[in-house]
C-alpha positions as CSV (number, residue, x, y, z in Angstrom):
1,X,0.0,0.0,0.0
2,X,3.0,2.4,0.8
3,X,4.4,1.8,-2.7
4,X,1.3,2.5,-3.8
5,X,0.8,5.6,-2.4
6,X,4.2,6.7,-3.1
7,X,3.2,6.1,-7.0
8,X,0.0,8.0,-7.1
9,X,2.1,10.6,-5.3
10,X,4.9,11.2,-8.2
11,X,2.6,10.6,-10.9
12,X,0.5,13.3,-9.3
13,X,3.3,15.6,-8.4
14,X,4.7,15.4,-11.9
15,X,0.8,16.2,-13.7
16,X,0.5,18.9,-10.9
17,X,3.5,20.5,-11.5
18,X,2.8,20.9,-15.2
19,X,-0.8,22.8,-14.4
20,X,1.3,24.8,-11.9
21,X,3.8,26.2,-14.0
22,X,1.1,27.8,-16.1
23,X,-0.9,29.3,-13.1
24,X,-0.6,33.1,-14.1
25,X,-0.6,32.6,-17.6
26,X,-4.8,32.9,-18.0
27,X,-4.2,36.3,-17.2
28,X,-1.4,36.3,-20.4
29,X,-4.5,34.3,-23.1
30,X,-6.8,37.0,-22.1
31,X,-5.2,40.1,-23.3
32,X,-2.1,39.9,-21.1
33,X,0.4,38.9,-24.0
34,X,3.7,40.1,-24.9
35,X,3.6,40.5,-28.9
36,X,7.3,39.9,-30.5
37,X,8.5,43.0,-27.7
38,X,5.6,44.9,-28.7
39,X,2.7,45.9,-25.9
40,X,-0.5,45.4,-26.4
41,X,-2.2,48.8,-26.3
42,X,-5.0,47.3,-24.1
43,X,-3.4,45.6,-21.5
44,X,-4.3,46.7,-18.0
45,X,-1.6,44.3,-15.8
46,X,1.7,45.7,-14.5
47,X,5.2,45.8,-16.4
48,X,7.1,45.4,-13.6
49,X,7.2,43.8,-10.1
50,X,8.2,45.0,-6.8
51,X,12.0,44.0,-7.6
52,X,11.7,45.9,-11.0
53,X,11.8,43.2,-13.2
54,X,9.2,42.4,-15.5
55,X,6.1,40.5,-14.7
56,X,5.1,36.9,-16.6
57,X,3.6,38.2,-20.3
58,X,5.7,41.9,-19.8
59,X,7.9,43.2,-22.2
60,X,11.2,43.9,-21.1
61,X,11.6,47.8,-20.7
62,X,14.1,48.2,-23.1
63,X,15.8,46.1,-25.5
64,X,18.7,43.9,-25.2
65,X,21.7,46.3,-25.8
66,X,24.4,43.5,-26.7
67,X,25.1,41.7,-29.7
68,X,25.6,37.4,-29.9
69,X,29.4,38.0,-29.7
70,X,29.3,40.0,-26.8
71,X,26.7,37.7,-25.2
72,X,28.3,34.9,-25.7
73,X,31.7,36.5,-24.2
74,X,30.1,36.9,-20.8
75,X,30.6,33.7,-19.4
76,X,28.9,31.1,-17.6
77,X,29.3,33.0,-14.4
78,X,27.6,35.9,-15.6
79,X,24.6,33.7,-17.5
80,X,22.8,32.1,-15.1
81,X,19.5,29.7,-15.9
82,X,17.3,29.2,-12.7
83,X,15.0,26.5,-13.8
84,X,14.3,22.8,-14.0
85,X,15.8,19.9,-16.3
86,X,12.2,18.6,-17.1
87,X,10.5,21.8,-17.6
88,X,9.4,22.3,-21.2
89,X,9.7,26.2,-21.2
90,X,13.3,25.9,-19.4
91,X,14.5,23.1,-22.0
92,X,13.7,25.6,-24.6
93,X,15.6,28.2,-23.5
94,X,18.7,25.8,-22.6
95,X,17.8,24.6,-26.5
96,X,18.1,27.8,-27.4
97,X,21.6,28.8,-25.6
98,X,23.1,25.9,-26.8
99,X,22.2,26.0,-30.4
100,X,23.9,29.3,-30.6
101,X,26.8,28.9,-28.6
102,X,25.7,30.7,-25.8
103,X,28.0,29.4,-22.3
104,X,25.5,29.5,-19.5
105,X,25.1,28.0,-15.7
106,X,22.1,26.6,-14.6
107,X,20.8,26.4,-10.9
108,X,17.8,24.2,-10.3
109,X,14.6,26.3,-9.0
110,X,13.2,29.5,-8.3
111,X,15.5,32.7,-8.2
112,X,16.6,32.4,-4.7
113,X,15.8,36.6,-4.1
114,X,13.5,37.8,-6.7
115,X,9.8,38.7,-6.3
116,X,9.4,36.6,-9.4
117,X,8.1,32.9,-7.9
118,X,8.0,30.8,-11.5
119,X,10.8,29.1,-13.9
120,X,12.5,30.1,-16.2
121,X,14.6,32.4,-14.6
122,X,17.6,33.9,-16.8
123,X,19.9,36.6,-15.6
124,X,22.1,38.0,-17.8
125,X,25.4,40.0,-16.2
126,X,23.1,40.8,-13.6
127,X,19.9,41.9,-15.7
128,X,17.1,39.2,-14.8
129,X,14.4,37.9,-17.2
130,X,11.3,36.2,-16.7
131,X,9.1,34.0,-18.3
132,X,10.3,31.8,-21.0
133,X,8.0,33.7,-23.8
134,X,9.4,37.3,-22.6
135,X,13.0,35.1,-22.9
136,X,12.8,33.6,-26.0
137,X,11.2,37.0,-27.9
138,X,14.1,39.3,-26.1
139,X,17.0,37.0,-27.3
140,X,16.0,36.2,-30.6
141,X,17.0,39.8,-32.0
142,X,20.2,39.2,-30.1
143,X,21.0,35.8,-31.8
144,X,20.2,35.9,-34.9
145,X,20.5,39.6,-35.4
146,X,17.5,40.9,-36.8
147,X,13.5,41.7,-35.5
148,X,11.3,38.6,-36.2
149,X,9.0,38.9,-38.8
150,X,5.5,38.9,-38.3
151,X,5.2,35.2,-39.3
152,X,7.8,34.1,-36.7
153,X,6.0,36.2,-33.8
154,X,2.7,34.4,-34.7
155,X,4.1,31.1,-34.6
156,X,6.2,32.5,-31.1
157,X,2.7,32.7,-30.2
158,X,1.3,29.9,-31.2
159,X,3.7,27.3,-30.0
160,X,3.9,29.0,-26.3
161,X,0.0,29.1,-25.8
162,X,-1.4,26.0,-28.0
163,X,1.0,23.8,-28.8
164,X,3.1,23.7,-25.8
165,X,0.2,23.1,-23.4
166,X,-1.4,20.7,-25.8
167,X,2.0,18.7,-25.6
168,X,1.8,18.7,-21.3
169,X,-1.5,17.5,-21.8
170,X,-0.6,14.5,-23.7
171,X,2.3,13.7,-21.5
172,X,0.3,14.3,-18.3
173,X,-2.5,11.1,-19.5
174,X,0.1,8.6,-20.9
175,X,0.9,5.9,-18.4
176,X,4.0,4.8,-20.1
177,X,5.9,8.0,-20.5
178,X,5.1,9.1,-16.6
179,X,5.9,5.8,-15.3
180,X,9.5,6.4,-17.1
181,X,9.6,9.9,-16.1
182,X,8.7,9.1,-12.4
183,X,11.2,5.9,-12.6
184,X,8.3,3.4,-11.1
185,X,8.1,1.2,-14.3
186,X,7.7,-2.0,-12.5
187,X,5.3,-4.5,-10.3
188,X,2.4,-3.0,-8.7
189,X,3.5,1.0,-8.8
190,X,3.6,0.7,-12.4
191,X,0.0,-0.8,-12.3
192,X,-1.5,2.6,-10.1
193,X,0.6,4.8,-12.5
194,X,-1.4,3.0,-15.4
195,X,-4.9,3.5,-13.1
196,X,-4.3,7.2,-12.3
197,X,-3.0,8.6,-15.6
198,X,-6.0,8.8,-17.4
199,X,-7.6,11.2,-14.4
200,X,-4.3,13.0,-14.4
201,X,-4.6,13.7,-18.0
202,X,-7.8,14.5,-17.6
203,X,-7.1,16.8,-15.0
204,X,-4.5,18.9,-17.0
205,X,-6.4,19.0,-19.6
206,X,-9.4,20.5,-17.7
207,X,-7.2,22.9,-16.3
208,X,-5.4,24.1,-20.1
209,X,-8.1,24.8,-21.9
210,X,-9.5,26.7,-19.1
211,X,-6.2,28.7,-19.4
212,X,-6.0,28.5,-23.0
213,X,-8.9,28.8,-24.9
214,X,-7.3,28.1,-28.5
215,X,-5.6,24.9,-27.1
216,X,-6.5,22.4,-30.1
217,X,-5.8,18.1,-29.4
218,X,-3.7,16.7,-30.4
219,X,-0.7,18.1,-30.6
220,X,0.5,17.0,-33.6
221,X,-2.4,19.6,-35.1
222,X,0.1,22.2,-34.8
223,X,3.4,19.6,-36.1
224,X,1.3,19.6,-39.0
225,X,0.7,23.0,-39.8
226,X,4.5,23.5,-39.1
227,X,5.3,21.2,-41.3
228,X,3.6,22.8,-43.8
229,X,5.4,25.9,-43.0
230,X,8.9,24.1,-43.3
231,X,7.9,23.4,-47.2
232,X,11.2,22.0,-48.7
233,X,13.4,23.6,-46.3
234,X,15.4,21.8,-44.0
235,X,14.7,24.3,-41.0
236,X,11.9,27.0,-40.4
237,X,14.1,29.6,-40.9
238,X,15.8,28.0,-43.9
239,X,19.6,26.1,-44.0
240,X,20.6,26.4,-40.3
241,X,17.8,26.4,-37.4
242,X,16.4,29.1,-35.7
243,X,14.3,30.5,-32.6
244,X,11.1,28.8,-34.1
245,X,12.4,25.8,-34.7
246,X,14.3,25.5,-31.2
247,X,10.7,26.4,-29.6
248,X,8.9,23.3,-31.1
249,X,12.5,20.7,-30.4
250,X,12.7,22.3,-26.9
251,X,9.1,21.8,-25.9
252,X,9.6,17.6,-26.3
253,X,13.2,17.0,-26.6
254,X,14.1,16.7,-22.8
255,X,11.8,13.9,-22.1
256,X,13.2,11.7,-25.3
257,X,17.1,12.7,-23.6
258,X,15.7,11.4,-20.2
259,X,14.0,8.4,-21.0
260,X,14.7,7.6,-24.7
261,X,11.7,6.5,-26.1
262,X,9.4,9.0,-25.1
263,X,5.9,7.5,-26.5
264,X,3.9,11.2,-26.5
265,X,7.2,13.0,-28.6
266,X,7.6,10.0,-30.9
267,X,3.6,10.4,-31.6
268,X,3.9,14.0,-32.0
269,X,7.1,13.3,-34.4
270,X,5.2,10.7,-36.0
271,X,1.5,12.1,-36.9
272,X,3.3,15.4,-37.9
273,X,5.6,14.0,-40.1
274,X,8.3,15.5,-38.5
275,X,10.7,12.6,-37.6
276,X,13.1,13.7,-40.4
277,X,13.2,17.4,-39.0
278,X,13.7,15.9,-36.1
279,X,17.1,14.1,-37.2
280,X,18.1,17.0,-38.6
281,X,17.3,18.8,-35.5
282,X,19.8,16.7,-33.5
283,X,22.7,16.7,-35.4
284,X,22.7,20.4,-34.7
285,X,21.5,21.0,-31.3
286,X,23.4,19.7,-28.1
287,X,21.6,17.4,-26.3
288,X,20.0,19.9,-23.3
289,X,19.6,17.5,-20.6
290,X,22.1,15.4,-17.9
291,X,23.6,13.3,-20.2
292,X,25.3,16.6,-21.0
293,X,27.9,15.6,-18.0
294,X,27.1,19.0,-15.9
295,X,29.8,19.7,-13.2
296,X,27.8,19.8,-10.3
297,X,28.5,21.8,-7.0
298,X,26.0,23.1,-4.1
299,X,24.2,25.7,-5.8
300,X,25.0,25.4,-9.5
301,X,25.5,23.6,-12.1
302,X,28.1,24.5,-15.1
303,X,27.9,23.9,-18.5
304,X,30.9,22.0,-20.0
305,X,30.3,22.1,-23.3
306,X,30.0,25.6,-24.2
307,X,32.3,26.9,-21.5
308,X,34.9,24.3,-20.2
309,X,37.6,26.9,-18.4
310,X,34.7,27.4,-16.0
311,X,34.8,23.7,-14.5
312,X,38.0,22.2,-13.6
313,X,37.7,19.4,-15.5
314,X,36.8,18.6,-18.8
315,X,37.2,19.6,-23.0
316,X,34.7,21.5,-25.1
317,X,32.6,18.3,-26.2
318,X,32.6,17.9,-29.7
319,X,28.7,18.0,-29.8
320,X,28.8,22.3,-29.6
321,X,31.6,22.6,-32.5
322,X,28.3,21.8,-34.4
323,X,26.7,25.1,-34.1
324,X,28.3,27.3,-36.8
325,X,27.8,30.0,-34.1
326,X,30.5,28.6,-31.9
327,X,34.4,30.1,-32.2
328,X,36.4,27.5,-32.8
């Protein structure tokens, strides 16, 4: 009975956690929404908190004042990810650093000191960011060294408010992939994980499309239509990836680098006909999860492959000479 009780609890705490992460954004699907930088002219909520950095859904006051070169010449020490390995919305962003080179640190959690209470969590040379959306939207001018076009902040959009929650949702009621996740694959905890998945599904499911009204099932709704988009390029944004295309990888590829054969990504991958992408994705992108070998202390976490003289062990993995971004 203890065992069982112990299952129901991860598989709970895991479905939970997933509805919890996207508490405040209701606020952000009903008018609340950070456009591609822009602000909605509308929009009644607050730009800032009590710590002065910006609430979930705000625009960052003013743009990021650095380019890639000079980002990615900070450090480790001075780019710090708070967030968690598991997290769709952090795995993008770590997606997004390591695609273009960017050496980072990451500390699991909430910001130990900021009135902010949610992951992500990036602080750059001391300037913090919240919310992976406000994240992903500042840095993409920075990284690839132009404004998005109005296509690419639709699909920014899209993928943060539909397709990422339609992903959790999926996850959260398949028995196979939380059993894997929550590491009670076997005997009798693996039978309660298969009873309460379905409710737990149901559950985050009832919750999303409370929060997000365009949510559409399955997910692969959305692979399709972005495979249509790719047409007969390779990548979104043509020969090499970019933001877009890091924002669909990120949202499933952690779970498929924790527990291989993800069932809800190989579905997505699958129905969308995006298993070739995919590939192509991951000859190019560093995997973003443990089996990267992090150097671990108390409080942080360094990243070895994009900044080795930070750890004291250790050579640039080969797997970041990939990104065409990356001195060599």
């Amino acid at each position: 009975a203890g065992l069982g009780a112990r299952s129901v609890l991860g598989a709970a705490a895991l479905a939970c956690s997933l509805a919890r992460r996207h508490s405040v954004r209701l606020a952000r699907g009903r008018g609340c929404r950070e456009l591609g930088g822009r602000r909605d002219p509308g929009r009644t909520c607050s730009a800032v908190l009590p710590d002065g950095t910006n609430e979930e859904g705000e625009a960052l006051t003013a743009p990021l004042n650095f380019t890639r070169d000079e980002f990615a010449a900070f450090g480790s020490q001075r780019v710090i990810l708070y967030q968690q390995d598991l997290s769709p919305p952090c795995a993008k962003i770590r997606a997004l650093l390591l695609y273009y080179g960017i050496p980072f640190m990451t500390i699991p959690g909430r910001h130990p000191t900021s009135e902010y209470k949610k992951i992500p969590v990036l602080e750059i040379n001391g300037l913090q960011i919240n919310d992976s959306h406000i994240i992903m939207t500042s840095l993409a001018p920075v990284l690839t060294g132009r404004l998005p076009t109005e296509e690419e902040i639709a699909w920014s959009e899209k993928l943060t408010f539909e397709f990422l929650p339609a992903f959790e949702v999926e996850l959260a009621g398949d028995g196979n992939d939380i059993a894997a996740l929550t590491e009670m694959t076997q005997g009798f905890r693996r039978f309660i994980i298969d009873l309460v998945t379905p409710v737990l599904g149901a559950f985050v499911g009832a919750v999303f499309r409370s929060r997000y009204p365009k949510m559409k099932l399955p997910s692969s709704t959305y692979g399709k239509e972005f495979r249509q988009a790719l047409g007969d390029k390779p990548f979104f944004h043509g020969e090499q990836p970019g933001p877009i295309d890091l924002s669909v990888y990120g949202t499933y590829c952690a779970f498929i680098d924790k527990i291989g054969n993800c069932r809800s990504a190989a579905r997505f991958l699958q129905d969308s006909g995006l298993e070739s992408w995919d590939s192509r994705m991951r000859e190019v992108v560093p995997p973003v999860n443990d089996r990267m070998q992090f150097a671990k202390t108390r409080t942080a976490r360094f990243n070895i492959f994009t900044d080795p003289e930070s750890v004291l062990f250790g050579k640039e993995d080969e797997l970041v000479k990939k990104s065409p971004f990356t001195k060599k």
